[in-house]
TIMI-307262 format. One record per atom (N, C-alpha, C): x, y, z; residue in one letter; atom name. Coordinates in steps of 0.2 Angstrom, whole numbers, plus 2048, in hexadecimal, padded with zeros to 3 digits. Last residue first. Layout:
<atoms>
{atom {X, Y, Z}, "A", "CA"}
...
</atoms>
This chain:
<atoms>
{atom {12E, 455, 329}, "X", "N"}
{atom {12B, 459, 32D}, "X", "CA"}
{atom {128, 45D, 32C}, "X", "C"}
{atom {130, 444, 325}, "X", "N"}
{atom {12E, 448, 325}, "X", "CA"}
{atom {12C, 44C, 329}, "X", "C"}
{atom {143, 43E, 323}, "X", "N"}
{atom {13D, 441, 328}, "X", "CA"}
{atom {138, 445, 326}, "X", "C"}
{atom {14E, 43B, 31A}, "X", "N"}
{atom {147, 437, 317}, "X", "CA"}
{atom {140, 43B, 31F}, "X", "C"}
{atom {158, 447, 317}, "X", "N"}
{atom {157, 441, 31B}, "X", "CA"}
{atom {14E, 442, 319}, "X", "C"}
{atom {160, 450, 310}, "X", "N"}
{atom {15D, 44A, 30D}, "X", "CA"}
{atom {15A, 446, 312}, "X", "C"}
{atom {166, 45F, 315}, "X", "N"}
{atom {15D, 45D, 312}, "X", "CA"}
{atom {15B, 457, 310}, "X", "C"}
{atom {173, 463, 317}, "X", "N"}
{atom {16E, 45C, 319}, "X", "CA"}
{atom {166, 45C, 31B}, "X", "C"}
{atom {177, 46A, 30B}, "X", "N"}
{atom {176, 46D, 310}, "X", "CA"}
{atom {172, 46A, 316}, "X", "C"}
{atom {179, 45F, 302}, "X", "N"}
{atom {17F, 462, 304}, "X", "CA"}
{atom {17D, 46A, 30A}, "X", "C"}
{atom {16E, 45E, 2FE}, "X", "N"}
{atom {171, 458, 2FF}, "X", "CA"}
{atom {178, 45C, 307}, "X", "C"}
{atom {16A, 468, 2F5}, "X", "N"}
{atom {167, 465, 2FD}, "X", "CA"}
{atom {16A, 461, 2FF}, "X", "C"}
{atom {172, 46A, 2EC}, "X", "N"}
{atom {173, 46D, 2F1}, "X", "CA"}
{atom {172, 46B, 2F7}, "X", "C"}
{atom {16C, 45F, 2E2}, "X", "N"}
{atom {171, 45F, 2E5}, "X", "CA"}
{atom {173, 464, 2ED}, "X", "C"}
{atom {161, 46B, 2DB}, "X", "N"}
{atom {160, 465, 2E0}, "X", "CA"}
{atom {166, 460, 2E4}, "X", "C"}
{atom {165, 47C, 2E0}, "X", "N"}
{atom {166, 475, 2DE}, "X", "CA"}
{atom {164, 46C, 2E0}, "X", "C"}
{atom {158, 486, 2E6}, "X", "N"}
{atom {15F, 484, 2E8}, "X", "CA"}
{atom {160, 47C, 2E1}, "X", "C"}
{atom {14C, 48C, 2E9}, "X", "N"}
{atom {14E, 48B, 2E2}, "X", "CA"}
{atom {157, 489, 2E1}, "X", "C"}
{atom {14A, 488, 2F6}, "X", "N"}
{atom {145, 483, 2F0}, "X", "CA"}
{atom {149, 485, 2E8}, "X", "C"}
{atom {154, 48C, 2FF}, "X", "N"}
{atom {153, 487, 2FB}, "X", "CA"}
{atom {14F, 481, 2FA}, "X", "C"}
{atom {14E, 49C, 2FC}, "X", "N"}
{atom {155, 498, 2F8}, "X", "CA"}
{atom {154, 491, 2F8}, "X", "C"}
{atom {143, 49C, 301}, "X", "N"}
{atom {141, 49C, 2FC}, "X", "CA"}
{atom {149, 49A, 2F7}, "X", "C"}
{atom {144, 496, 310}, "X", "N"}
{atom {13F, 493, 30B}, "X", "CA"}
{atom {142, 494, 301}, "X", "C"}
{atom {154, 499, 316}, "X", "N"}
{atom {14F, 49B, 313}, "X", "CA"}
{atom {14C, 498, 30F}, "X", "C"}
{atom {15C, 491, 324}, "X", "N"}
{atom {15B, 492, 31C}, "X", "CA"}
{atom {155, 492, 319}, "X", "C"}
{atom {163, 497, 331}, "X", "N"}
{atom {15E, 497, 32F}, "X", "CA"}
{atom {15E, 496, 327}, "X", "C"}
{atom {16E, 48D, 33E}, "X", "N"}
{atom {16D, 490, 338}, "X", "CA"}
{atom {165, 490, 334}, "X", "C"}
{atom {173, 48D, 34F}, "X", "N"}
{atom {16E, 48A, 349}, "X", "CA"}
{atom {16E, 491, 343}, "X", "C"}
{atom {181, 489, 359}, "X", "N"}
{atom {17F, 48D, 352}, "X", "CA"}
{atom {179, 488, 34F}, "X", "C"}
{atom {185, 47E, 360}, "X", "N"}
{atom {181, 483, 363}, "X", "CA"}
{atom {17F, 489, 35F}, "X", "C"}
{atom {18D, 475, 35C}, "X", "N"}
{atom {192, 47D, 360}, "X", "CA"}
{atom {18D, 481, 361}, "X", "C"}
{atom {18F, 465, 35C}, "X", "N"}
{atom {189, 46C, 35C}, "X", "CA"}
{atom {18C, 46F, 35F}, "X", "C"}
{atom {192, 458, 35F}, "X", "N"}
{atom {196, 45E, 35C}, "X", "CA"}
{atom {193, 462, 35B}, "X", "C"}
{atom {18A, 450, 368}, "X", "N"}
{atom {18A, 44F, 361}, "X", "CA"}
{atom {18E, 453, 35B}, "X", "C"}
{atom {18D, 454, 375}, "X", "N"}
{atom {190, 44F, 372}, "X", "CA"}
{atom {18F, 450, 36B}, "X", "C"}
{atom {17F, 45D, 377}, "X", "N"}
{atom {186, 45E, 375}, "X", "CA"}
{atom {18C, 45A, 373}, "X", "C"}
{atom {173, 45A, 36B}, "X", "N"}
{atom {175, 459, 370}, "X", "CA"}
{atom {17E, 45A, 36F}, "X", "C"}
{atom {166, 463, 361}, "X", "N"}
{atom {16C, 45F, 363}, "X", "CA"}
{atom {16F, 45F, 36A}, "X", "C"}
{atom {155, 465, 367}, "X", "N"}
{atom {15C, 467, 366}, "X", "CA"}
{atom {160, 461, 369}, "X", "C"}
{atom {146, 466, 35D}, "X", "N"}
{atom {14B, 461, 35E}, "X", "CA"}
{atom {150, 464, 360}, "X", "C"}
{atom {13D, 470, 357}, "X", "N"}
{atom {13A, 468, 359}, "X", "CA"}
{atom {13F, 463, 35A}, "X", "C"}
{atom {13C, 480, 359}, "X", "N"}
{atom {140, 479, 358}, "X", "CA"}
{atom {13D, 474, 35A}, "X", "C"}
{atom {138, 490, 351}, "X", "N"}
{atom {134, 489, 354}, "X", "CA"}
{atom {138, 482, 353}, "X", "C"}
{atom {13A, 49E, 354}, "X", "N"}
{atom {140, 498, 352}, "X", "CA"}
{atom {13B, 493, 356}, "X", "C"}
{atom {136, 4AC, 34D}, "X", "N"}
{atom {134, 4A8, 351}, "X", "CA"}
{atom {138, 4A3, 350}, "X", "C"}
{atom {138, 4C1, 34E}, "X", "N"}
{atom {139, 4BA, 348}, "X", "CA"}
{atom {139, 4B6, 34E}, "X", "C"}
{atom {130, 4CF, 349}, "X", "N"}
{atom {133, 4CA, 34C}, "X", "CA"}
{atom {134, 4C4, 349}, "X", "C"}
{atom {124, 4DA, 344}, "X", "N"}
{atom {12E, 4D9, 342}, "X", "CA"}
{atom {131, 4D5, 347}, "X", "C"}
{atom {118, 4DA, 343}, "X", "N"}
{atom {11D, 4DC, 348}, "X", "CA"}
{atom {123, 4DD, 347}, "X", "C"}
{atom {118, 4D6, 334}, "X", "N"}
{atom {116, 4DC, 337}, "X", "CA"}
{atom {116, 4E0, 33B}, "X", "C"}
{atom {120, 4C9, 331}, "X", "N"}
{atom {122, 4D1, 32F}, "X", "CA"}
{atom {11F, 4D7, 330}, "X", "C"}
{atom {127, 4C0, 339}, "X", "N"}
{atom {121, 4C3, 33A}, "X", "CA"}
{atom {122, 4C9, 338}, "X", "C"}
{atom {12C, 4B0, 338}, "X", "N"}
{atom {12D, 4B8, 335}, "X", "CA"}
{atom {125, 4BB, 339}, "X", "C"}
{atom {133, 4A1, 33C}, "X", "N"}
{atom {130, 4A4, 33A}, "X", "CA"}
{atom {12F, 4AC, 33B}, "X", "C"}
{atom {13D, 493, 338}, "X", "N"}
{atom {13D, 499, 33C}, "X", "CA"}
{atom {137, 49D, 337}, "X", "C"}
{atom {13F, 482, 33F}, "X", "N"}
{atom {13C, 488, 33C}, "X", "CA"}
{atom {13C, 48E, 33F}, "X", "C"}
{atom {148, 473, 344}, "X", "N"}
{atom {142, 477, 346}, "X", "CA"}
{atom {142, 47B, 33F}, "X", "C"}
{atom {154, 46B, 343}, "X", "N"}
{atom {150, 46A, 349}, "X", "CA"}
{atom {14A, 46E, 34B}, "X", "C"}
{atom {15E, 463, 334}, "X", "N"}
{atom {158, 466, 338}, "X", "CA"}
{atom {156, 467, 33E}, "X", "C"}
{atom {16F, 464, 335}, "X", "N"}
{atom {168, 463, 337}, "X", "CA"}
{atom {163, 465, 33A}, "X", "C"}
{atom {17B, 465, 32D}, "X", "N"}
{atom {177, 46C, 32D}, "X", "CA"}
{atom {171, 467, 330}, "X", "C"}
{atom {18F, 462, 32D}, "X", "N"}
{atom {184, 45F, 32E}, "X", "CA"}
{atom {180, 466, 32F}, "X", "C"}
{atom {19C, 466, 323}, "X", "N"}
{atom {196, 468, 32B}, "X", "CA"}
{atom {190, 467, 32A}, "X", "C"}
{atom {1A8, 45B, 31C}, "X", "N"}
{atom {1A1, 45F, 31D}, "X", "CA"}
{atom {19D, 460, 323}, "X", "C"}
{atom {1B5, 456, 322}, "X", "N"}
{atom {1AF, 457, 31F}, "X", "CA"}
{atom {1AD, 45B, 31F}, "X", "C"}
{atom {1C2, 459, 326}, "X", "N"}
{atom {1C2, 45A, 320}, "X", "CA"}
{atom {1BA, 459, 31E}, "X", "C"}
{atom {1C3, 455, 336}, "X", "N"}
{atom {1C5, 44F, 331}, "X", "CA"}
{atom {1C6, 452, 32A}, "X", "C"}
{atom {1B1, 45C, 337}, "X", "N"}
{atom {1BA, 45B, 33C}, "X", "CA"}
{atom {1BD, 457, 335}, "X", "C"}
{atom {1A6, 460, 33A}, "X", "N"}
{atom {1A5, 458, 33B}, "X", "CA"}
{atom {1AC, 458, 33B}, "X", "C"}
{atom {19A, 46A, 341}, "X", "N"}
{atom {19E, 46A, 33D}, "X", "CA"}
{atom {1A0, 460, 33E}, "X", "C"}
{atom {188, 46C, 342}, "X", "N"}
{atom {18C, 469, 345}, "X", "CA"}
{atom {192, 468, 340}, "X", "C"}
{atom {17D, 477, 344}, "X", "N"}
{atom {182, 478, 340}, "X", "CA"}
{atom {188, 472, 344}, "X", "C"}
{atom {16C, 475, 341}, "X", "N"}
{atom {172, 476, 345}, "X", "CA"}
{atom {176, 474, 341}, "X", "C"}
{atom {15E, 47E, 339}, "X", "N"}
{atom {163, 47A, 339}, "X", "CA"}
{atom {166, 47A, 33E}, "X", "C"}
{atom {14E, 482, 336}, "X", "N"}
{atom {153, 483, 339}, "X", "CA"}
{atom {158, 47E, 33B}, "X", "C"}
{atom {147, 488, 326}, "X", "N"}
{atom {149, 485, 32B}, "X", "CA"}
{atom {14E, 485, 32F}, "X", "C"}
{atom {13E, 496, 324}, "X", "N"}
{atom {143, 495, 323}, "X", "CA"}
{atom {145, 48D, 328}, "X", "C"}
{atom {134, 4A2, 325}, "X", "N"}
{atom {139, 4A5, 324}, "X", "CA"}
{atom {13E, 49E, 321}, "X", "C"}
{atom {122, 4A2, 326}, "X", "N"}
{atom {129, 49B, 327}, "X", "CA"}
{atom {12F, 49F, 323}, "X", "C"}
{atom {119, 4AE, 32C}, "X", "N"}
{atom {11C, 4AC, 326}, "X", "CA"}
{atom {122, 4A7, 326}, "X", "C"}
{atom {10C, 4B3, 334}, "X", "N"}
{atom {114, 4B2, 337}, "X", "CA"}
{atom {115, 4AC, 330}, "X", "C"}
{atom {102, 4BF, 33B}, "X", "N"}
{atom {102, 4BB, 337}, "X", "CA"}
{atom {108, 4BB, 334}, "X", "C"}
{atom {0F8, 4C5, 347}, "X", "N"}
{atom {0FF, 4C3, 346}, "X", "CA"}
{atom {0FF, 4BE, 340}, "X", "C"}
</atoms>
């Protein structure tokens, strides 16, 4: 089995009012191209109060590394947590 980092995983929490929707981290998704399945490794679920409609979005390793360094910001990649 040998299982490839597809991508982090995000929630998709909208914010209402005209902002922007927070995309925060709570795991990874990973590939197994061999078998052909994909694995969702979370190390955190939002809570429902917190606006979480229960969508997690995957964004791919390799877009955004070659994504704008701005972009990050703006798919909420700036938090100082190492993971």
């Amino acid at each position: 089995m040998a299982m490839k980092k597809l991508g982090d995983a995000c929630a998709y929490i909208p914010q209402g009012g005209g902002k922007k929707a927070l995309y925060v981290k709570i795991g990874a998704a990973f590939i197994d191209e061999e078998d052909n399945w994909v694995a969702l490794k979370l190390d955190s679920i939002p809570i429902p109060g917190s606006g979480w409609t229960g969508w997690i979005n995957i964004f791919n390793e390799e877009t955004r590394k070659t994504a704008p360094a701005n972009r990050e910001k703006e798919l909420g990649f700036d938090d100082d947590i190492p993971f």
